[in-house]
FIRO-144827 format. One record per residue: x, y, z of N, C-alpha, C in turn; residue in one letter. Coordinates in steps of 0.02 Angstrom, whole numbers, plus 50000, padded with zeros to 5 digits. Example, Ala and Ser with C-alpha at 12.3 -4.5 7.8 and 13.67 -1.06 7.14 Angstrom:
BEGIN
506604971650390506154977550390506604983550390A 506424988850354506844994750357506455000250394S 
//
This chain:
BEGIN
485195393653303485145399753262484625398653209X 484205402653197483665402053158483845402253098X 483625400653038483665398652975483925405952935X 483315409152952483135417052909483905420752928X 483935417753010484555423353010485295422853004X 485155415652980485725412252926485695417252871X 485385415952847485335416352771485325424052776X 485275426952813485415434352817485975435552817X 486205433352845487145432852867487455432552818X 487145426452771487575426252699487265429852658X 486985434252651486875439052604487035446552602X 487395445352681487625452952684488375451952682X 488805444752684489415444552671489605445352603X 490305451952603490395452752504491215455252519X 491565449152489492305448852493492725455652467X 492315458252402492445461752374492625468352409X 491935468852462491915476952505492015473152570X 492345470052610492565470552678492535472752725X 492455480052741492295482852763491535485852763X 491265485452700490565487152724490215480452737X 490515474752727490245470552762490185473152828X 490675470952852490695473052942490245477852956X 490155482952926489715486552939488855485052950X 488885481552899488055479652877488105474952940X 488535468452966488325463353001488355466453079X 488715473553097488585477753173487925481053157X 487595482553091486855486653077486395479553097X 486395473753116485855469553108485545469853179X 486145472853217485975475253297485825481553322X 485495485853284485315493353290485285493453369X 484875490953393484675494053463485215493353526X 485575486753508486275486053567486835491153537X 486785492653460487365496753429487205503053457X 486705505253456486275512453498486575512553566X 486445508053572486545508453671487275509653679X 487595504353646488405506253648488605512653637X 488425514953593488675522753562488475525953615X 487995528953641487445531653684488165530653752X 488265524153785488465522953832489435527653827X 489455525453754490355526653748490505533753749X 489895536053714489835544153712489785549253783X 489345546753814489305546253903490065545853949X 490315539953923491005540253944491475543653940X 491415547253878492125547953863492145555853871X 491465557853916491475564753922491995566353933X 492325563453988492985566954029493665568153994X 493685563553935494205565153907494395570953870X 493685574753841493765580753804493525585353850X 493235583853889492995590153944493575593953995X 493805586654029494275590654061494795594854056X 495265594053984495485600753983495295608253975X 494775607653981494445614053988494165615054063X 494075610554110494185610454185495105613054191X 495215609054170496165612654195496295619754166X 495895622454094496225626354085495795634454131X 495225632654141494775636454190495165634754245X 495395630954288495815632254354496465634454343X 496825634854294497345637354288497235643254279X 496695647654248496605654954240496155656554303X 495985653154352495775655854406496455658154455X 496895652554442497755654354507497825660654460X 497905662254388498245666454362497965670554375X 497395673654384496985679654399496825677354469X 497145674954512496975675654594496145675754603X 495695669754562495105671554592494975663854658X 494355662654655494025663254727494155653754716X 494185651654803494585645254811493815642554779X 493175645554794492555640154778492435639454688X 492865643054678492675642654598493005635354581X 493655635854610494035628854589493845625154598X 493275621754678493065616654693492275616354669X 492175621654636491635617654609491725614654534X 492265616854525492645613254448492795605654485X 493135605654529493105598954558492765594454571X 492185598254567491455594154587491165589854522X 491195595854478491145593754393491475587254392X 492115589554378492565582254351492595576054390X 492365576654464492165570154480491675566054474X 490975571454478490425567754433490615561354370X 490915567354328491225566654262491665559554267X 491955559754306492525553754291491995548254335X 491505547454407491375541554402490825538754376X 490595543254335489775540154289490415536554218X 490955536754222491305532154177491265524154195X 491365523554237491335515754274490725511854246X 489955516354257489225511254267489325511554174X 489605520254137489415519654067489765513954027X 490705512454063490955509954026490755501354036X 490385498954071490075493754092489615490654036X 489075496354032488455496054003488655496353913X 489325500853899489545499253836489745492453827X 490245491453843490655484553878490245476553851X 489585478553898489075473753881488705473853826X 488725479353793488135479753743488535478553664X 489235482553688489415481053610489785475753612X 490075471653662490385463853676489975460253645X 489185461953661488585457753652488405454253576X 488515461253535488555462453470489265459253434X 489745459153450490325456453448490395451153435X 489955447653486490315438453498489605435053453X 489075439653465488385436553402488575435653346X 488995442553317489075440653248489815437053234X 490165435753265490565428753267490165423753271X 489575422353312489375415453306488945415853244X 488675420053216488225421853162488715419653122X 489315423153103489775419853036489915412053056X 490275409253084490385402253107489515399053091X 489155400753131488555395453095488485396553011X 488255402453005488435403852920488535399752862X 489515399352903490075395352878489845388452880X 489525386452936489315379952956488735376552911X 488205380752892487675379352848487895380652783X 488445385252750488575383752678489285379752669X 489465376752718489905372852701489325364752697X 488865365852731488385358052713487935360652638X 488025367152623487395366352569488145366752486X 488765368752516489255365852449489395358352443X 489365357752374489465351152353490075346652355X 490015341452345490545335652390490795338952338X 490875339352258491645341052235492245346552265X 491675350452294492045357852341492495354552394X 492275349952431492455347552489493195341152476X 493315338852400493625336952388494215342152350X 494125347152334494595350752324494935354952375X 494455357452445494795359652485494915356452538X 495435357852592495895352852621495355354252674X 495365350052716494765352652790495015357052820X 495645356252835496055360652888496135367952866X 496005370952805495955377952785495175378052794X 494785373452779494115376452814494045375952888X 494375372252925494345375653005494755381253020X 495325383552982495495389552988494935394052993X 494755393452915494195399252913493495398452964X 493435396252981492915393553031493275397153126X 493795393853114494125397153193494525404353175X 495275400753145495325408353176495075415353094X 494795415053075494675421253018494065423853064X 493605418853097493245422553113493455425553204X 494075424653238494215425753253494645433453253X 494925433253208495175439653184494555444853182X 494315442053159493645447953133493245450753204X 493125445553277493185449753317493565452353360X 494375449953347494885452053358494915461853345X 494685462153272494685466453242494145473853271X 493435469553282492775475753323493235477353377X 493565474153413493505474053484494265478053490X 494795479453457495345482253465495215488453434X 494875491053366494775496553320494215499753318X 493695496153383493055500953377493055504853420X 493335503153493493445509653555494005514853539X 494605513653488494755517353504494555522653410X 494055519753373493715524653319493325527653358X 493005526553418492325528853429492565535053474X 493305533553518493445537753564493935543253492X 494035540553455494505546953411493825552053382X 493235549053359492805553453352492335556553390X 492485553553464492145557153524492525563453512X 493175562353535493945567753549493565572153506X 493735571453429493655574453375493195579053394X 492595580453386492135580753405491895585953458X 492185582453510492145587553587492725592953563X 493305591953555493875594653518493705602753478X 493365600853424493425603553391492725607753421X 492265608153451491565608453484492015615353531X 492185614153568492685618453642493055623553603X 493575619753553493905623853515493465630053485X 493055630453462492665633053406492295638853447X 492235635853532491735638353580492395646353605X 493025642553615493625646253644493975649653613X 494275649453548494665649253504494575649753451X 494215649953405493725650053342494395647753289X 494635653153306495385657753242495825650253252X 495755644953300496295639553296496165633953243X 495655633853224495075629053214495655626153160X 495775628753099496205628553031496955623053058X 497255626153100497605620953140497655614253141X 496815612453175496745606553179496415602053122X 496365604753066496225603953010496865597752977X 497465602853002498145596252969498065590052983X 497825588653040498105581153090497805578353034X 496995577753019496485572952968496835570652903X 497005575952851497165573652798497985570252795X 498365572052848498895568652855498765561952872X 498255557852911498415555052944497785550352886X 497525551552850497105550952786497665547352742X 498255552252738498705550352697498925544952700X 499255544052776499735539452785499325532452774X 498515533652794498205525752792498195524352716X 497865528952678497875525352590498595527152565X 499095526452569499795526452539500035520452579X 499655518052627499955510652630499355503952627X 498665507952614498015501352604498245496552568X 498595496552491498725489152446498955488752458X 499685490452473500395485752496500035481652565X 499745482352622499285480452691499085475452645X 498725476252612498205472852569498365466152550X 499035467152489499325462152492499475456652533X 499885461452567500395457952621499985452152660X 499535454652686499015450752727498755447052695X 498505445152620498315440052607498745434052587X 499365437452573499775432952578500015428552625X 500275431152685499975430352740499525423052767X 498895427652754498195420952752498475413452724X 498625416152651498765408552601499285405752647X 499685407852649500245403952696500195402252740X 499545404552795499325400752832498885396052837X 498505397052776498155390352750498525385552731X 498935385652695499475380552644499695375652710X 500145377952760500275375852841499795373052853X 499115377352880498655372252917498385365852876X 498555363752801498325362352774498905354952774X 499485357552786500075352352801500255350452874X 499875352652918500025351352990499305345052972X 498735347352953498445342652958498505333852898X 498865336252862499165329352818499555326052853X 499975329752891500595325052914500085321252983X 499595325153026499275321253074498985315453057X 498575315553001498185310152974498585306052917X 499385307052921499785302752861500165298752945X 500025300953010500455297353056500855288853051X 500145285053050500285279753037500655277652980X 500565279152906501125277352865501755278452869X 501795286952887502335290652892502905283952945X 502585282053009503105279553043503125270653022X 502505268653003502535259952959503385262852896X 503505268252859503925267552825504545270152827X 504515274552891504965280552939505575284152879X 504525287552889504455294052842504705300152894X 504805299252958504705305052990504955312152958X 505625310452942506115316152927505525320552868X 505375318552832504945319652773504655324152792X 503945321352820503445324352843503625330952889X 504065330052917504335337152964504485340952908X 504995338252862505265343452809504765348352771X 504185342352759503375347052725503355352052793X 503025350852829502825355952880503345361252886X 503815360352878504435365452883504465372552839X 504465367652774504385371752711503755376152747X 503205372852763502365378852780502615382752809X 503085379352864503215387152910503595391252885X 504235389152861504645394052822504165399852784X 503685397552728503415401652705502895406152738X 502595404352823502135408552878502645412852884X 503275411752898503885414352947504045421752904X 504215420452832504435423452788503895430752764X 503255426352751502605431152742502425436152798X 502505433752845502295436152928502765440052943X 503675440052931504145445652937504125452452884X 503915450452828503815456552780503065458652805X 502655456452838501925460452869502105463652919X 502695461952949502675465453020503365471253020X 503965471352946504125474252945503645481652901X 503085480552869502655487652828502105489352888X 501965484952951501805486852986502115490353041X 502555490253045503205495253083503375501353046X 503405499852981503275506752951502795512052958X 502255508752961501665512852972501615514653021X 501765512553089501665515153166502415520653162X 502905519053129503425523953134503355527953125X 503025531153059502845537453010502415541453060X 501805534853086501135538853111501415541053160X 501755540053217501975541653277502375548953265X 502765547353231503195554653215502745558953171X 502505557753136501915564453097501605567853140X 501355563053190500665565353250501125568553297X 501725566253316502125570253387502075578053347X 502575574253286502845584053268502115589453269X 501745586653238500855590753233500715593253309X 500775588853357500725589453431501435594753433X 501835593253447502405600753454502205608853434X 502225604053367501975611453331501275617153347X 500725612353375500325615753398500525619553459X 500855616853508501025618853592501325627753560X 501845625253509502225631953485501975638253472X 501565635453426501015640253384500585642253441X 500235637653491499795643853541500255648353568X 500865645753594501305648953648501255657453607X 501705657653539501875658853484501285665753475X 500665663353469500105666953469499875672153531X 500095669753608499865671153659500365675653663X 501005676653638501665679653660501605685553626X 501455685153573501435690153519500945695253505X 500325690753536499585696853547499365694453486X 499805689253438499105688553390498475687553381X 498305683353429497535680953445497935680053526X 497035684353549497095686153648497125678553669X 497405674453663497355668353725497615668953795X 497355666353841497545665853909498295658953915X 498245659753969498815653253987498435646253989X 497575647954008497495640254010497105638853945X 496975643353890496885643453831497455636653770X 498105642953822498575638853774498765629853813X 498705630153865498575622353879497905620453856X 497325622153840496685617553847497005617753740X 497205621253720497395620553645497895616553638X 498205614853678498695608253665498585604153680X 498105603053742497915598353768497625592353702X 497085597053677496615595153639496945593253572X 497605596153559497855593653497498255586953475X 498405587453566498785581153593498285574853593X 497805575953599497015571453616496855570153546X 496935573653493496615572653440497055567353390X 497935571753407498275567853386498365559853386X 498395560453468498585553953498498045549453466X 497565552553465496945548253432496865544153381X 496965549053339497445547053262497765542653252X 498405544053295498895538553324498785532753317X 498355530553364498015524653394497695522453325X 497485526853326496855522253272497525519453199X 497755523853170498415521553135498915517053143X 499055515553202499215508353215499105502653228X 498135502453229497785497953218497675497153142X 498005498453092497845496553050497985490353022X 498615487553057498845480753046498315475053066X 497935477753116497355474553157496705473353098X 496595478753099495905481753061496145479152996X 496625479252943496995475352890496775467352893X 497145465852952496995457952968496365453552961X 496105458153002495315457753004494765458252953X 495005463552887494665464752846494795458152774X 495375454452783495885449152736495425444952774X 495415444152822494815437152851494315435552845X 493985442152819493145443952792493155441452732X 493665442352699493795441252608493765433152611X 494245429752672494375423652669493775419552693X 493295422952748492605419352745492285417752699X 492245426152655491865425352573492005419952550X 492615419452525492625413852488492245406452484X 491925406152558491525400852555490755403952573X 490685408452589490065410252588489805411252511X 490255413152471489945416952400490535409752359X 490545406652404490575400152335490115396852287X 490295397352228489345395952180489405388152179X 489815382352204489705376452195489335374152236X 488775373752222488395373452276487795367252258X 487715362952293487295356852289486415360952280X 486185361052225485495364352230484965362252248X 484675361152306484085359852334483205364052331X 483755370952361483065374152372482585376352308X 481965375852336481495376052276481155371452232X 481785364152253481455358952208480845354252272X 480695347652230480235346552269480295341552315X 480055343852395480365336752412479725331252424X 480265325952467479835317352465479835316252542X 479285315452543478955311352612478895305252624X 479115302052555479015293852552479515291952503X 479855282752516480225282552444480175273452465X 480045271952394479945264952404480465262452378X 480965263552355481755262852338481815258152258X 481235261452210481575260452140481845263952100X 482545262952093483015267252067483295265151975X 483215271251950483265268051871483655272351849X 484465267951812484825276451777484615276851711X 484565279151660484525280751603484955286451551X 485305279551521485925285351518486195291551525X 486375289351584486885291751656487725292451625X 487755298451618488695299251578488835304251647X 489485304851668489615307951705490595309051719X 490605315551698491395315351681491615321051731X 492215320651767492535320551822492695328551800X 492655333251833493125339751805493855339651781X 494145340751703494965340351710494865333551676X 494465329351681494665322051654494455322551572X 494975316351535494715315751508494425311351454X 494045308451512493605302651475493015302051519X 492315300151509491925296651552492255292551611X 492075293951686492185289851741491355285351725X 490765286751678490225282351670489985284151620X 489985279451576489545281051513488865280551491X 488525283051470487785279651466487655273851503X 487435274051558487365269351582486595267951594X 486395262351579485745260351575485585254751645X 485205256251687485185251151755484365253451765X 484135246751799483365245451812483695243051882X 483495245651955483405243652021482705242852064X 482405236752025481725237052069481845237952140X 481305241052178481315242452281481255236752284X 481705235252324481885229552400482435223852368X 482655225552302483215218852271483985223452277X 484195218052263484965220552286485485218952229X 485735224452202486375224152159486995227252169X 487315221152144488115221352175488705223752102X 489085228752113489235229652053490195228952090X 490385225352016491115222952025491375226651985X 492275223551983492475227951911493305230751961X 493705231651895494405232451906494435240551969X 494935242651965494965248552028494725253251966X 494445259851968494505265551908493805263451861X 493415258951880492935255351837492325260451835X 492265263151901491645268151896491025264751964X 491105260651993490955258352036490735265252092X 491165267852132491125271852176490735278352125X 490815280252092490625285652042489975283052034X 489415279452018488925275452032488505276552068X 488875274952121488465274952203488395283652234X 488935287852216488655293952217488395297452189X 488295295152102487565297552073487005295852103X 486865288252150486455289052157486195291052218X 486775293852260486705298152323486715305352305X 486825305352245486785313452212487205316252235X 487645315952264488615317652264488825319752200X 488855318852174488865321152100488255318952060X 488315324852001487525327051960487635321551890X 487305319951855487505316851789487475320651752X 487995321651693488455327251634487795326851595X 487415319251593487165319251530486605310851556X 485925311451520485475304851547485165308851631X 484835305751664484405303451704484515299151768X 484395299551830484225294651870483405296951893X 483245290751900482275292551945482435287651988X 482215291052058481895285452102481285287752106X 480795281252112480235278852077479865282952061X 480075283751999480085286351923479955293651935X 480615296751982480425303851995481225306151969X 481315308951924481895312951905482245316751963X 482815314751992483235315952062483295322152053X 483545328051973483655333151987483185337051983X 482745334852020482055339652026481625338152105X 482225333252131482035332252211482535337152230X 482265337552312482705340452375483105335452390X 483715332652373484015328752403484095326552457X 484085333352491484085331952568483425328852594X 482865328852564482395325552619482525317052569X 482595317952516482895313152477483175306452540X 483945309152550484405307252606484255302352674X 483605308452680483295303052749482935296152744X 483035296152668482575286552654483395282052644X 483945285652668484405282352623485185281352681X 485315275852683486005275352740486395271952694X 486945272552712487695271152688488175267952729X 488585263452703489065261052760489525260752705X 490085264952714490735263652683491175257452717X 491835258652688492275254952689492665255652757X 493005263152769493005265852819492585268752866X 492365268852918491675270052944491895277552993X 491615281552993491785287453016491335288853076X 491645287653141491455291153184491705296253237X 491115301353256491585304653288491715305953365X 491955309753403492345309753482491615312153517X 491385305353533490825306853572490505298153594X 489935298953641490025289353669489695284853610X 489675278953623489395273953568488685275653561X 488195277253605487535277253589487415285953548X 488075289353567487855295853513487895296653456X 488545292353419488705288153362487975285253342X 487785279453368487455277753340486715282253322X 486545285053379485885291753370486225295753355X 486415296953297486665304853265486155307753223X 485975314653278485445315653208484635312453231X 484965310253291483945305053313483825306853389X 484095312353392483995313153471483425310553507X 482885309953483482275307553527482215298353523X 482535296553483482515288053482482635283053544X 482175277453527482425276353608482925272553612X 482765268753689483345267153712483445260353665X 482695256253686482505251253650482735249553579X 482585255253536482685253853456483495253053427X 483865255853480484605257753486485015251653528X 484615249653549484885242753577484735235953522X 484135234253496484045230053441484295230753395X 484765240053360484955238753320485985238353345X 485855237953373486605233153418486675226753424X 486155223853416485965215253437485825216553345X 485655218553318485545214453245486315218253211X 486865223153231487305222553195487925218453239X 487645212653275488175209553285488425214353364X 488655218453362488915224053416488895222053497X 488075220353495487885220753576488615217053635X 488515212553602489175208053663489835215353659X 490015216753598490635219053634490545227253665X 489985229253643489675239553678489475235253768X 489265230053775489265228553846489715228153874X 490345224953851490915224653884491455230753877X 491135235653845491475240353876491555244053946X 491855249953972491795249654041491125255054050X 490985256754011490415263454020489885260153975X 489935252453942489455251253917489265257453830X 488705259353825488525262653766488645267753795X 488785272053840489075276653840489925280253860X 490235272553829490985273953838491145278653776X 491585281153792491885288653699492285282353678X 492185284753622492515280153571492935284753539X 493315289353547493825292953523493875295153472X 494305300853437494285302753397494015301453336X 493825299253271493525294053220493665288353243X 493395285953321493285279153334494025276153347X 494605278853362495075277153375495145270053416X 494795270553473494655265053536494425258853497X 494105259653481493745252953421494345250153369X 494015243753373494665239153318494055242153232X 494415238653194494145241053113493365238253106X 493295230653121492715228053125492285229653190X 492225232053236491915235753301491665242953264X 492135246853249491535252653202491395253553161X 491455245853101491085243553059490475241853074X 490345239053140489575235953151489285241653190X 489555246953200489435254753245488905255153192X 489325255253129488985263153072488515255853054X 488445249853055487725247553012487315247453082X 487435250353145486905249853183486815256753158X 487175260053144486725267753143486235266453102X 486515261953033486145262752973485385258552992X 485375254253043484865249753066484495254853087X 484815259253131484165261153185483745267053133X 484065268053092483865273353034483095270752980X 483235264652996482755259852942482765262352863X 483235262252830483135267152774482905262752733X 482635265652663482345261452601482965260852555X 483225264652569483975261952491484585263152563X 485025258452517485655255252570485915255852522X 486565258452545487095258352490488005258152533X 488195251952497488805248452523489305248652516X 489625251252512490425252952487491195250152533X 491195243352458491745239352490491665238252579X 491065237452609491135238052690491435233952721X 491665228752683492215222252711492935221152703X 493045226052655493615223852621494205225952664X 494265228952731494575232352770494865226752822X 494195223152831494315215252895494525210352887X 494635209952958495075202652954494335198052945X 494645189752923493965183652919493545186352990X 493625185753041493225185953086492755189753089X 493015196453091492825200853078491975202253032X 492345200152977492185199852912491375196252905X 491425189752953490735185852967490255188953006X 490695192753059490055195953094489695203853060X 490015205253029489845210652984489435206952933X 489535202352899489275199652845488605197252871X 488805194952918487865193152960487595199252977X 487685203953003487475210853019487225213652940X 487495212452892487365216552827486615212652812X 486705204952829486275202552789485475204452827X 485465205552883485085207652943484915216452901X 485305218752856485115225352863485035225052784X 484995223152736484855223452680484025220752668X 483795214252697483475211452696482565219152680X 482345216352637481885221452624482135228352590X 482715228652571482965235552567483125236452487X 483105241852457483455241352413484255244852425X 484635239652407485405238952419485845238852372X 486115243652350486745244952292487405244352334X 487785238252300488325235752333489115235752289X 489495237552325489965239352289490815235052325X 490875229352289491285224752313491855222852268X 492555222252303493095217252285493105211152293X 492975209452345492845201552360492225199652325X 492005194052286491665191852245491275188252305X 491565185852352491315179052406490655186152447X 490765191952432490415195452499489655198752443X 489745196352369488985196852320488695191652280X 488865188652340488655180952269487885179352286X 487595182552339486895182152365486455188652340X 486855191552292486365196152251485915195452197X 485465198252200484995196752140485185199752083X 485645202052084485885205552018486605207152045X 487175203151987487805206252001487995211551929X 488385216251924488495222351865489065222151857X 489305219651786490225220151786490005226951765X 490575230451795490955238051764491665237451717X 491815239951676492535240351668492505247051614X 492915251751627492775260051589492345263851601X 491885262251641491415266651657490765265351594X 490855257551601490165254651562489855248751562X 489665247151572489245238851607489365234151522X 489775228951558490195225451503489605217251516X 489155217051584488745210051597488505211951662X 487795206951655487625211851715487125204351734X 486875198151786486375194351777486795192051866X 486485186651907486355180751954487245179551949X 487395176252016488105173752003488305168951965X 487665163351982487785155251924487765158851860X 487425162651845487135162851760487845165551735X 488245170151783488915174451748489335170751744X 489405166151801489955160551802490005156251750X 489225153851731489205150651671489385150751614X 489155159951607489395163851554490055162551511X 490605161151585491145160351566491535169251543X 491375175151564491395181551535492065182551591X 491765191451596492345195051629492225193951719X 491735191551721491525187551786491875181951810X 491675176451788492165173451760492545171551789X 492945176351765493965177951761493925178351820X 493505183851861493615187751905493495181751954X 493115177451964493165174452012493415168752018X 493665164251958494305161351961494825163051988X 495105169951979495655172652004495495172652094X 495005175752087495055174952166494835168452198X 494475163852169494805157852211495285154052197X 495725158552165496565154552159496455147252122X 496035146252047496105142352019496435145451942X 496485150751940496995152151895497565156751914X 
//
């Protein structure tokens, strides 16, 4: 999907008006929306035409006229009924067409401003309410074209032809059919906010659920290491209770509404049959016999129409609460700001903070205080420090994950908030602690994002993270699936996955987060040789518990509060006798 018509997409979504959204995103297809109409209009001749075929053959038996008059009325309405087949085809296709585009138009949308909101967004919302809104909201929404547009288009065909025949036959009835509209006007805005409500309530409750079906999936393993089970069912329970509860009061005001509408529209339908009869009996106005059927017919057609469309409102409701619930991330303002600034084609990886403060939303204290750091390109600093120290908070200033409150970062000597981060990004790989991959084979993992790389460069960087021996002995080799986030793989196997990615990437800044602290010793060595294979030349910000996995840094950084308490070589800190020190006495168990 092209860029422009992204960004079109999100500028015509507005939570506020719902409905004229929908509108504007079926206008982006004028010429298939044309064709559809064109085609539906074609179709639906027969529905308003033919009672005026029945009521012309019924006043031919009544006045004894001629057998060829009837069959050429016959001739009519068969035309009529099979040019429905090729029209309702050609609608079928054209406005389906339009339909399922702008579903994939919102879903990509969704897809490009959920990458251009910022990691704090992504830490406040649960994933599983953004695949809601991603599957089914935008589901609903063509749930919604596709149940409430044939039968609006056929109530204002009816309408239309209806009132067209009427006007042609009948003139004096016209006032009549005047009631059905504002009644049926009524019944929809005397129940729009209560709908309104209901359904978003609704939504939340089905977010809150999807939001606890997916905790309890990804809490599996603890849940049964402490047999939590009962627990975790009990959370999910509560979600449903509250789907169960929200979803019976929607479907009891939606029963209301089809009740009312059904009986308003019959009695309107009665009442008309009466009133022609009523009229024809009395000599008030001259109608014939097939007058007074083609006038009921048509009232019955108009009604029923009504009908229909009035009991899609639970539909069309649904649908319109799902538009609101897309907004919310389309017209989210947290948004990582790129566009416009300038980007980089090159980065030789010297990174400098200058007091760098940066405080957490809600908190309250500095997670980093003025922090003052010099990272010449290609040296490597390792920063230590208690849990809460500011360590991780650090490393995503300088991935620009989060912005600094207050101070500066430059890489080489370019003020970050005045780069594109994103082209930023591509000089820059990461290997966490946990390594994230996803349900697809080892060589796609590792080319994510490099489709044209070869085979060659993807194999050396398998042989330099250690990997090669065990991706051979799999049974498909580099193209066995490695399962869900790497399920199939032990902890240290898609540990050396993600530093081959980071290899075959060649980036200028490396940045390390705790990547060992997860493995067993074994483990631990062949990763540790793989790191040292991938740092080498790089500039590398390292972020460690184990003291044994930075003692080969050219610069180690105590943290403690979110402020560099010593910062020099491992001998020189050790010497020091400081908060270093401590720290690594303790861990080699001499105090």
């Amino acid at each position: 999907m092209p860029r422009i018509a992204l960004s079109h997409s999100v500028d015509l979504i507005d939570g506020a008006h719902p409905a004229r959204t929908v509108l504007r995103l079926l206008a982006r297809r004028p010429g298939r929306m044309t064709l559809a109409i064109l085609a539906f209009a074609m179709k639906e001749i027969p529905l308003w035409f033919l009672p005026v075929i029945t009521a012309s053959i019924i006043d031919i038996v009544a006045t004894d006229g001629p057998v060829s008059s009837v069959l050429w009325w016959f001739a009519l309405a068969a035309v009529l009924l099979l040019q429905n087949y090729p029209n309702h085809l050609l609608y079928t296709r054209s406005f389906m067409t339009v339909v399922r585009d702008t579903g994939a138009d919102l879903r990509n949308a969704l897809a490009a401003r959920l990458q251009s909101l910022s990691i704090g967004y992504h830490t406040r919302v649960s994933s599983s309410i953004v695949q809601t809104k991603v599957v089914r909201d935008v589901e609903n929404v063509e749930l919604m074209l596709q149940q409430v547009t044939h039968p609006l288009l056929s109530a204002v065909m009816v309408m239309a032809g209806a009132v067209s025949m009427t006007a042609l036959a009948v003139p004096q009835f016209l006032p009549v059919y005047a009631l059905a509209v504002p009644i049926a006007i009524g019944i929809r805005y005397g129940m729009r906010n209560r709908s309104k409500v209901r359904n978003e309530v609704f939504r939340r409750e089905v977010e809150t659920l999807s939001a606890r079906v997916g905790e309890m999936a990804s809490l599996i393993p603890v849940t049964r290491a402490h047999g939590l089970e009962g627990t975790a069912v009990t959370r999910v329970t509560h979600g449903a209770e509250g789907v169960r509860r929200a979803g019976l009061h929607l479907d009891m005001l939606n029963g209301h509404v089809a009740s009312i509408s059904w009986v308003a529209m019959q009695l309107l339908g009665v009442g008309c049959l009466v009133l022609a009869a009523v009229f024809a009996l009395t000599g008030i106005l001259p109608i014939t016999p097939g007058e007074v059927v083609l006038l009921s017919t048509y009232f019955t057609l108009l009604t029923g129409g009504l009908t229909q469309l009035l009991m899609l409102i639970p539909v069309g409701a649904r649908g319109l609460e799902s538009v609101r619930s897309i907004a919310e991330v389309i017209q989210e303002p947290d948004l990582e700001q790129n566009e416009g600034k300038r980007t980089v084609d090159a980065v030789d990886g010297a990174v400098r903070l200058e007091r760098a403060t940066h405080r957490y939303p809600g908190a309250e204290d500095d997670a980093l205080h003025e922090i003052d750091l010099d990272v010449p390109a290609g040296t490597t600093v390792a920063f230590v420090g208690s849990s809460g120290s500011g360590k991780s908070t650090l490393l995503n200033l300088v991935l620009g994950f989060v912005r600094p409150a207050s101070g500066r970062i430059l890489l080489d000597g370019r003020d970050m908030q005045e780069l594109d981060l994103r082209t930023v990004r591509r000089f820059v790989s990461v290997v966490p602690q946990e390594s994230v991959l996803f349900e697809g084979s080892i060589r796609d993992n590792i080319a994510y994002g490099m489709p044209e790389v070869a085979d060659e460069r993807i194999a050396q960087a398998l042989r330099d993270a250690n990997a090669w021996d065990f991706v051979q002995a799999q049974p498909q080799g580099w193209d066995t699936v490695v399962g869900e986030r790497g399920a199939r793989l032990s902890g240290g196997q898609r540990q050396r996955l993600a530093i081959a990615r980071a290899l075959v990437r060649d980036p200028r800044v490396l940045l390390l987060d705790e990547a060992t602290s997860a493995l067993d010793p074994e483990s631990e060595e062949l990763v540790k040789e793989a790191l040292d294979r991938l740092m080498t030349g790089r500039t590398t910000l390292v972020v460690a518990h184990r003291l044994s996995t930075v003692r080969r840094a050219d610069r180690i950084v105590v943290l403690e509060h979110g402020r560099i308490v010593e910062q020099g070589p491992h001998d020189e800190l050790v010497a020091a006798g400081g908060r270093y020190a401590r720290l690594h006495l303790t861990q080699a168990g001499l105090v």
